[in-house]
C-alpha positions in Angstrom: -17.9 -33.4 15.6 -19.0 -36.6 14.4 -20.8 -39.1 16.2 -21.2 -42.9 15.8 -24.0 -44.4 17.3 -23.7 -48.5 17.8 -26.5 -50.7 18.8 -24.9 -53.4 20.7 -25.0 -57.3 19.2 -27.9 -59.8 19.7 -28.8 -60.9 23.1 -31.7 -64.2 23.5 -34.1 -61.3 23.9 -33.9 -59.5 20.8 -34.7 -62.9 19.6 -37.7 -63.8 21.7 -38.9 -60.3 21.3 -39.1 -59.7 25.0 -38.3 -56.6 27.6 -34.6 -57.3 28.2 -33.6 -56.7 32.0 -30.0 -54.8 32.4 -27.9 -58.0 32.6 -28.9 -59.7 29.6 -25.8 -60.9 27.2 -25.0 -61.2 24.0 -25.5 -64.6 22.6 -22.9 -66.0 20.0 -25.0 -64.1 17.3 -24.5 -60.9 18.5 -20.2 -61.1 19.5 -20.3 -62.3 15.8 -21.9 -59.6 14.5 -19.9 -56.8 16.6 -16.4 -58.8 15.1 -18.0 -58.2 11.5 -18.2 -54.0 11.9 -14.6 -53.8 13.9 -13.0 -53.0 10.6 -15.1 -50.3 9.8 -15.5 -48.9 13.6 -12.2 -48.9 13.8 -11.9 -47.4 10.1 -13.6 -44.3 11.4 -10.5 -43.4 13.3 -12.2 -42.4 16.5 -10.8 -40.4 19.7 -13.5 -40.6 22.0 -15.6 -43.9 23.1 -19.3 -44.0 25.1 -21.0 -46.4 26.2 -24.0 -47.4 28.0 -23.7 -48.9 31.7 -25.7 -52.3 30.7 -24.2 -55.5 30.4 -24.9 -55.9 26.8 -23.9 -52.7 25.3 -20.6 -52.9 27.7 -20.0 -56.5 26.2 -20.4 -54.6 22.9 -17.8 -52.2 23.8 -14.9 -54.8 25.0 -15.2 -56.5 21.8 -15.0 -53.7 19.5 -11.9 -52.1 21.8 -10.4 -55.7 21.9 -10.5 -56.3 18.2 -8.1 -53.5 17.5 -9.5 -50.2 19.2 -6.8 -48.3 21.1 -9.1 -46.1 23.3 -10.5 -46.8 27.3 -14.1 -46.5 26.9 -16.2 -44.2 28.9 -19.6 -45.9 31.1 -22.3 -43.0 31.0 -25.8 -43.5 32.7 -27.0 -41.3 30.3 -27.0 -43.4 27.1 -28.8 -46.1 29.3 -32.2 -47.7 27.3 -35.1 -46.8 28.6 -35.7 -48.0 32.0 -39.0 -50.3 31.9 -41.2 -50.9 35.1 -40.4 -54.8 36.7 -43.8 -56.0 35.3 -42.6 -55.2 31.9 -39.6 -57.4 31.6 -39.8 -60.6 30.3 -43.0 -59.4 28.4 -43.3 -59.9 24.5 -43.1 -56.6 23.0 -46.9 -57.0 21.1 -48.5 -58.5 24.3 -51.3 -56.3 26.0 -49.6 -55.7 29.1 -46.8 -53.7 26.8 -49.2 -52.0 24.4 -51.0 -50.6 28.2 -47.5 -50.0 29.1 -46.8 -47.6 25.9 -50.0 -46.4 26.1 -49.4 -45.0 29.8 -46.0 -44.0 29.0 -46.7 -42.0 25.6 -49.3 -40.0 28.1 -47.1 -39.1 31.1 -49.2 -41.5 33.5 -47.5 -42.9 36.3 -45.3 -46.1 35.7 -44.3 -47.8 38.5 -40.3 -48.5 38.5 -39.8 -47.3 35.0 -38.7 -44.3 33.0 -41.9 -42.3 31.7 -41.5 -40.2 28.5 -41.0 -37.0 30.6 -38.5 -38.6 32.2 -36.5 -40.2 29.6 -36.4 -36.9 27.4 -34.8 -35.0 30.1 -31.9 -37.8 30.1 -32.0 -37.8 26.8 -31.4 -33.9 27.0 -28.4 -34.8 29.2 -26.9 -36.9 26.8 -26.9 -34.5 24.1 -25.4 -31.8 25.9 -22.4 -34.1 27.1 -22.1 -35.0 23.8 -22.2 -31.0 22.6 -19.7 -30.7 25.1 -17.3 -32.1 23.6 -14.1 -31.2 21.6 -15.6 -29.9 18.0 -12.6 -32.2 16.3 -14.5 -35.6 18.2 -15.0 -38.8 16.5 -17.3 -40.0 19.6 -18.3 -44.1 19.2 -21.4 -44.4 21.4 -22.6 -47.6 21.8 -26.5 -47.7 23.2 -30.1 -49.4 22.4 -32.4 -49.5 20.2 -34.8 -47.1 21.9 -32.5 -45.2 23.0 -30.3 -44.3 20.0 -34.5 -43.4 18.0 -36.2 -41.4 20.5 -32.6 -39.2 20.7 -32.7 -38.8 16.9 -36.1 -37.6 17.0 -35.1 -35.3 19.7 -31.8 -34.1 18.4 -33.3 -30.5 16.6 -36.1 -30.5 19.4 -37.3 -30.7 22.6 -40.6 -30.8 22.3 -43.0 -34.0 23.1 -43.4 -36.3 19.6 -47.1 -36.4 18.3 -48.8 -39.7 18.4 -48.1 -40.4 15.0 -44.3 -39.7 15.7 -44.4 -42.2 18.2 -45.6 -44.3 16.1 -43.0 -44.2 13.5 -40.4 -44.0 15.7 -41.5 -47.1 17.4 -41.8 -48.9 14.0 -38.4 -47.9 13.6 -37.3 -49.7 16.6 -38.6 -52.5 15.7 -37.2 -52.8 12.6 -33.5 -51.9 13.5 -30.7 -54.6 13.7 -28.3 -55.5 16.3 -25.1 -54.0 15.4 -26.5 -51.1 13.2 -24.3 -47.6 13.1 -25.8 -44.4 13.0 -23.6 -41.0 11.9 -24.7 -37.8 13.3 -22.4 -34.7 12.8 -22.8 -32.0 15.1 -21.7 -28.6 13.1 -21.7 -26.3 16.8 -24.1 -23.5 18.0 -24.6 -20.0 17.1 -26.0 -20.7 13.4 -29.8 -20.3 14.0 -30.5 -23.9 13.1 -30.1 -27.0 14.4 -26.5 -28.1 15.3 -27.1 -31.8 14.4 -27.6 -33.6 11.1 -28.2 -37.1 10.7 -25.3 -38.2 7.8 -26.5 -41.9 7.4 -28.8 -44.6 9.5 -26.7 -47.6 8.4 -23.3 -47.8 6.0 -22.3 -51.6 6.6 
């Protein structure tokens, strides 16, 4: 099975570098640069479609299946980013009261309204077993976020917590990724020994 993960277009808060709340849009940036990879999505020839419940990443979705894409797209909870307390939206992502909020969410420590790494790891567990589940012959289109899409690929061969200097990495890497990037993972089944999933290529625009 192969599976294409999407990060949705731009929205204004990409651009500010702020928490996002879940209704925040794409600006005309980001429906510009979802038209740009429609060729290619739709190139891939896929039979199955995901996507995440927030506006943004369902935006996303409409445009790609509007621009050519003959499948109904599924809404899952599961591929939702990660759900940040209320006094962390609208922050900028390097100000102290986010740096305190990673801090307290790398350790497990109680975050008030928000998703804390125990807790996003178990829906991220959920996610890759529905996506396991799925017919071996899938070309699945998942269209997510940023944090989501890198904390799953570090847990794709593992459940285990990420060392500090994992995090680290991985939040480097979120930071660095654009708006409409495309992820390949294949998943090659169970019953081998070794781990079912491969990462094929980060970004082939």
């Amino acid at each position: 099975m192969d599976v294409y993960f999407v990060r949705h277009g731009q929205t204004d808060g990409n651009v500010a570098r702020r928490h996002q709340h879940q209704e925040s849009e794409l600006n005309d940036l980001g429906k510009e640069q979802i038209k740009q990879i429609i060729p290619l999505i739709v190139g891939l020839e896929p039979t199955r479609m995901i996507t995440s419940t927030q506006l943004r990443a369902v935006q996303t979705t409409k445009i790609i299946v509007g621009g050519g894409l003959d499948l109904i797209p599924d809404t899952n909870h599961a591929f939702e980013e990660l759900a940040r307390p209320v006094n962390v939206v609208g922050q900028r992502y390097f100000g102290l009261g986010t740096i305190w909020y990673a801090w307290c969410w790398f350790r497990g420590k109680e975050i008030n309204g928000g998703e804390d790494y125990q807790m996003f790891l178990e829906r991220i567990k959920i996610a890759r077993a529905y996506l396991e589940s799925q017919d071996p012959e899938s070309r699945v289109v998942v269209v997510s976020h940023a944090i989501f899409i890198n904390v799953f690929l570090q847990h794709i061969c593992r459940d285990k917590r990420m060392s500090l200097w994992q995090a680290t990495v991985s939040a480097c890497k979120i930071l660095l990724m654009p708006n409409a990037t495309i992820v390949h993972l294949k998943y090659n089944g169970k019953g081998t020994g070794k781990c079912a999933w491969q990462l094929i290529s980060k970004d082939f625009k």
